[in-house]
C-alpha positions in Angstrom: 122.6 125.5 97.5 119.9 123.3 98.9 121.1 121.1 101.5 120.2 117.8 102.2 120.7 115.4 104.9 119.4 111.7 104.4 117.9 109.3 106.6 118.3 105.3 106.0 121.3 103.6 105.3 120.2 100.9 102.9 117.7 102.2 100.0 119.0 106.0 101.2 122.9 104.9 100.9 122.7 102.7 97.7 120.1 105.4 95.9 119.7 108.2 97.5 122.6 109.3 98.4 124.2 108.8 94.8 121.1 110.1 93.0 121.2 113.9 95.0 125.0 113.8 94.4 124.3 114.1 90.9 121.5 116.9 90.8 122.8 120.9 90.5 122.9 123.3 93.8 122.3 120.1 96.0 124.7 119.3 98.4 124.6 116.1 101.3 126.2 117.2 104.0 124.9 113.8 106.5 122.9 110.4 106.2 122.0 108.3 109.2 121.1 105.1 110.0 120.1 103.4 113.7 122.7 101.6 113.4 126.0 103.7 114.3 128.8 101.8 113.1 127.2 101.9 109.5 126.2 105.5 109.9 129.7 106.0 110.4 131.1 103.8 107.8 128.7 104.7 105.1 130.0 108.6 106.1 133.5 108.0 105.8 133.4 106.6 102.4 130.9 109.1 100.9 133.6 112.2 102.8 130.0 113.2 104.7 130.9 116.8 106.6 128.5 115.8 109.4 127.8 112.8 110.9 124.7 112.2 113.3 123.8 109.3 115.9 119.7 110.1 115.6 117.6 110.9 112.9 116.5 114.1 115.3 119.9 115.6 115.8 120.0 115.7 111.8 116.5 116.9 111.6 117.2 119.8 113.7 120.7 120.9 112.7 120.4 124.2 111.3 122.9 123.0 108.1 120.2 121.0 106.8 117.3 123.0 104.4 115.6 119.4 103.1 115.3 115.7 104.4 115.1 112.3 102.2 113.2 109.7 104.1 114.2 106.5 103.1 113.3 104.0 105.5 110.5 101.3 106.3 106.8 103.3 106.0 105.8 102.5 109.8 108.3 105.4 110.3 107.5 108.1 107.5 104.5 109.9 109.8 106.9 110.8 112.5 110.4 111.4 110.4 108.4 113.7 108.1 106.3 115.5 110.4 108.6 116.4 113.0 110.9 117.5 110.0 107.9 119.7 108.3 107.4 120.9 111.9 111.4 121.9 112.2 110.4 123.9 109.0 112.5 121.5 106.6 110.9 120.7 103.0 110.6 116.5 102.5 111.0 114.6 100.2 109.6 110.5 101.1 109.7 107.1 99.6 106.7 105.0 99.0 104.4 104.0 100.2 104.0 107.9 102.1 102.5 105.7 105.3 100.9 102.8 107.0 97.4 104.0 106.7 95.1 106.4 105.0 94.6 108.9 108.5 98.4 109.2 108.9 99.2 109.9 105.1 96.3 112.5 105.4 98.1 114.1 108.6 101.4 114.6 106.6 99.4 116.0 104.0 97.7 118.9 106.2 101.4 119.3 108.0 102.7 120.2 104.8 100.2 123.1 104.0 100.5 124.3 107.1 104.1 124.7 107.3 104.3 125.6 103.6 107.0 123.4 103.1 108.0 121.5 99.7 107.0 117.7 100.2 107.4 115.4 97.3 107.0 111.4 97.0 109.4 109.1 95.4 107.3 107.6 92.8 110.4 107.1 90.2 108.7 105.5 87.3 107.4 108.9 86.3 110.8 109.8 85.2 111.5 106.7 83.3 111.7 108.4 79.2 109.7 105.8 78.1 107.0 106.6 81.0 107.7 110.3 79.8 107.0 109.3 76.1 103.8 106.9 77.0 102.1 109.5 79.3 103.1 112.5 76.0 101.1 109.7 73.1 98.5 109.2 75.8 98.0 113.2 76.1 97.5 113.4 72.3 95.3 110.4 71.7 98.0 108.5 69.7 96.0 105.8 69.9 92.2 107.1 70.4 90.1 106.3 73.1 91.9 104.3 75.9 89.6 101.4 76.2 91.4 98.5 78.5 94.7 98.5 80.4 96.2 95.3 81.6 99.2 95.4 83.8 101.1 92.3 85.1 104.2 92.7 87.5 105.5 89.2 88.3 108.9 88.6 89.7 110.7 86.3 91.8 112.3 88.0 94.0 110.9 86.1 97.2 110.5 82.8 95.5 113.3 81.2 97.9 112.8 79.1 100.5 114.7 81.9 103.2 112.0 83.9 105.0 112.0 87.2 103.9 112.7 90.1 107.5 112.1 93.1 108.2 109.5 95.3 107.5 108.5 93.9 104.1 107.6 90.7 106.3 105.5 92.2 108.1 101.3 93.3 107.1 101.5 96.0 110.2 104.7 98.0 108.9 103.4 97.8 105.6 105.1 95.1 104.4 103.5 92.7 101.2 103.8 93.4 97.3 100.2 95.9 97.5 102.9 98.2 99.3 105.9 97.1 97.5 104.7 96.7 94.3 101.1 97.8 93.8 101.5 101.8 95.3 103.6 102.3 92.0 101.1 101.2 89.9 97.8 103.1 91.5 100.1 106.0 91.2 101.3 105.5 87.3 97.6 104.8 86.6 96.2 107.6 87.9 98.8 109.3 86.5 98.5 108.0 83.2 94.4 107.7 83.2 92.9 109.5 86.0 91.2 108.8 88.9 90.5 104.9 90.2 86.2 105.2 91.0 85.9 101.8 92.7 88.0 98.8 93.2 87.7 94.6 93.4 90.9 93.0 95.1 92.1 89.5 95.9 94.7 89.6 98.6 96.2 86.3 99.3 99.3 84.7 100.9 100.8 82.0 98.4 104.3 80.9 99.3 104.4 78.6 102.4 108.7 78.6 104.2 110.2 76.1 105.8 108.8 76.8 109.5 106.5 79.5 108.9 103.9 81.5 106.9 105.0 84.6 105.5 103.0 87.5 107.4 102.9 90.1 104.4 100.7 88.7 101.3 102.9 88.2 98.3 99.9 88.1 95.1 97.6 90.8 94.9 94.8 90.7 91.6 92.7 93.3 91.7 90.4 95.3 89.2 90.5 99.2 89.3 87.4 101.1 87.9 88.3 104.5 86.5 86.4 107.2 86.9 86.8 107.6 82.8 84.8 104.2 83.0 87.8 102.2 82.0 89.0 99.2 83.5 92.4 98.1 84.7 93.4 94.5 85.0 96.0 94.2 87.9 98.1 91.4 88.6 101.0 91.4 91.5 103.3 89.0 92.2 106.9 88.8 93.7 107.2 84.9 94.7 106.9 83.3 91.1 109.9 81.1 90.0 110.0 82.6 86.1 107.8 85.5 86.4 108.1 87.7 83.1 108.7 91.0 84.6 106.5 94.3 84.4 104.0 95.1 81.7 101.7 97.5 81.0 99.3 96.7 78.4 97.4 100.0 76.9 94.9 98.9 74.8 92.8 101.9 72.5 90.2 102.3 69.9 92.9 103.3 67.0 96.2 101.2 68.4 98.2 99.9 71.5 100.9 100.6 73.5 102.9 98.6 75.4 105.5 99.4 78.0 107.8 96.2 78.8 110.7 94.8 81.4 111.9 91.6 81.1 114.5 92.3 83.2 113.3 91.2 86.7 116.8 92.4 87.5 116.2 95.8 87.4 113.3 97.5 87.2 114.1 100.8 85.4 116.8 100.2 82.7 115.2 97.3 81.2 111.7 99.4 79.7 110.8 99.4 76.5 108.0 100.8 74.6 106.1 99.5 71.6 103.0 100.6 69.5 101.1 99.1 67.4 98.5 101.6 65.2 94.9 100.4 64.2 95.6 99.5 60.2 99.0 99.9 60.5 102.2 97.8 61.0 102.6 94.9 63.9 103.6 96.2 67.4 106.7 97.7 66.7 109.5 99.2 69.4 109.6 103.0 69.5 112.9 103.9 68.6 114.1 106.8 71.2 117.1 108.5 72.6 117.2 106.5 75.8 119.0 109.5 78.2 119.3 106.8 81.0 121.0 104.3 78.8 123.9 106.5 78.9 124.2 106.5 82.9 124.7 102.8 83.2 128.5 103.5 83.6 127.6 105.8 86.3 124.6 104.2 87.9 124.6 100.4 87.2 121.5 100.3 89.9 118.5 101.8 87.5 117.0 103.0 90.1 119.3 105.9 91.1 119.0 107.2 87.8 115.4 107.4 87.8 115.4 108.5 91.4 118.1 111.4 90.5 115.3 113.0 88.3 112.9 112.9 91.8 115.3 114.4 93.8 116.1 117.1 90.9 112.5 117.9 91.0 112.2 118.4 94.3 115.6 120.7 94.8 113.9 123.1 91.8 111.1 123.0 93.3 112.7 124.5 96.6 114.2 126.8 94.6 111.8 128.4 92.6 109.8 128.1 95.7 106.8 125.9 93.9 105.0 122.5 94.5 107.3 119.7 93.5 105.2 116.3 91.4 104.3 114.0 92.6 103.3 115.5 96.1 102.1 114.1 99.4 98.4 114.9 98.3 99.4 111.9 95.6 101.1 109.7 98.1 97.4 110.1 100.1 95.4 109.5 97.5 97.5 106.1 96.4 96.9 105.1 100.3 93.2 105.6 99.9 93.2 102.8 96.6 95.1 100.6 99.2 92.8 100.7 102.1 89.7 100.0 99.4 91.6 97.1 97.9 92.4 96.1 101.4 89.0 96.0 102.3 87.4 94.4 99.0 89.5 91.3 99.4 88.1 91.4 103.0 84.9 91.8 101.7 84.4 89.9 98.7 83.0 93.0 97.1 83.3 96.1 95.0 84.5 99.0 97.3 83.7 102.9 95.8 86.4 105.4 96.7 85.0 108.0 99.4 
């Protein structure tokens, strides 16, 4: 039995926590929070055996054979390390860190302490991801040629100034973090590796009394190594925005992988092809596994993240390297710190 103690009461409470209650031979035995009274709270409910008042103390109890990290990235290098360092595997949420030298430090920490470290980059689990990535392995649709990918929301189109870390360009905060460490993983994922990259990083949505410190629009180009391009465009403060879509564009047909749903941002995918002297783009019928867990998981999220965290307890078991890894999360930090610095710029910046 693998297990698990949790730290972060918000995103670790309302996913985390249900997604590794779901997975075979793990068992959460704490979560904690820095604030006590909802540590305590969140415990009761959930029937918790332990309960902590620091993320250390749960760290270093000797109950606890693997740590979920799921709080605000300006805190991921020192949660995870000192956990690798008390010999516990790790499993992190994006993005794995603030910059590219402390995701690289949790990355050699890792092989030095041989422990399991995995990233939470959920779309990967998403069946119709699963399916895309499967068509895209066979060449269903030839030669990938152009891939346009628009994720436009809302979600911070109000006039209330959004707190907390996401507010915030030194903790991490903006929708490059938020939004665009999801797709540099899912595109090298999908495509391979990004060669060189042209961003435009801007603040757009004025408040009431100030300007929002994170950036909230983020277009950028990515330059495969392949040679194919990827049209990027980021939003999360446009009144009406259509959701996330990935546009796959080949020399014998398309693909298309679609959300409407700016509600949620994993149940609401669905995948179409369209095949070069064929029929029009039509939906890919499929058996849709997460369908079936809305009655369990009405958040999307925890089902996709209960695939993540059932990777990573196999991969403690059969004592392997759980996917996506740290080395990923580093690599997605080293797209950010180019784009950072090509909006900076004004030019194209190579990857190193």
């Amino acid at each position: 039995m693998i297990t698990v103690g949790i730290i972060g009461t918000g995103f670790g409470a309302k996913v985390h926590l249900p997604g590794f209650r779901r997975v075979k031979n793990a068992k959460v035995l704490a979560i904690v929070g820095n604030d006590l009274s909802k540590t305590l709270n969140i415990s009761r409910e959930a029937k918790l055996p332990l309960v902590f008042k620091s993320w250390k103390e749960l760290v270093a109890h000797p109950a606890i054979s693997a740590v979920s990290i799921a709080t605000p990235p300006y805190l991921h290098r020192e949660m995870a390390s000192f956990a690798m360092k008390m010999g516990k595997h790790v499993l992190c949420e994006k993005p794995l860190a603030v910059s590219v030298s402390e995701a690289k430090k949790m990355v050699v920490l890792a092989k030095r302490y041989n422990v399991v470290n995995m990233i939470d980059f959920e779309f990967r689990y998403i069946p119709q991801w699963v399916r895309t990535k499967k068509l895209l392995e066979r060449r269903d649709i030839g030669e990938v040629r152009y891939i346009n990918i628009s994720w436009i929301t809302g979600g911070k189109a109000g006039t209330n100034m959004p707190s907390g870390w996401r507010a915030s360009e030194k903790m991490s905060g903006g929708v490059l973090s938020e939004f665009g460490s999801h797709v540099i993983d899912y595109v090298e994922w999908f495509f391979g590796p990004v060669a060189k990259v042209l961003a435009d990083i801007r603040k757009i949505k004025t408040y009431k009394h100030r300007r929002l410190a994170a950036h909230d629009a983020c277009d950028m180009f990515l330059h495969l190594k392949s040679g194919v391009l990827v049209n990027v465009s980021l939003s999360n403060v446009m009144h009406g925005g259509r959701g996330h879509w990935i546009e796959i564009y080949g020399s014998e047909g398309t693909l298309k992988l679609v959300n409407n749903d700016v509600r949620d941002s994993v149940y609401g995918f669905e995948l179409y092809r369209e095949i070069s002297g064929g029929d029009a783009l039509k939906k890919i019928q499929m058996s849709n596994v997460f369908a079936k867990l809305k009655k369990t998981y009405p958040d999307g999220r925890c089902a996709a993240f209960r695939e993540a965290a059932r990777e990573f307890v196999n991969a403690i078991e059969m004592k392997k390297k759980a996917t996506p890894a740290f080395e990923d999360g580093f690599r997605v930090q080293r797209v950010i710190r180019a784009a950072r610095d090509s909006s900076q710029q004004g030019r194209w910046v190579r990857m190193k």
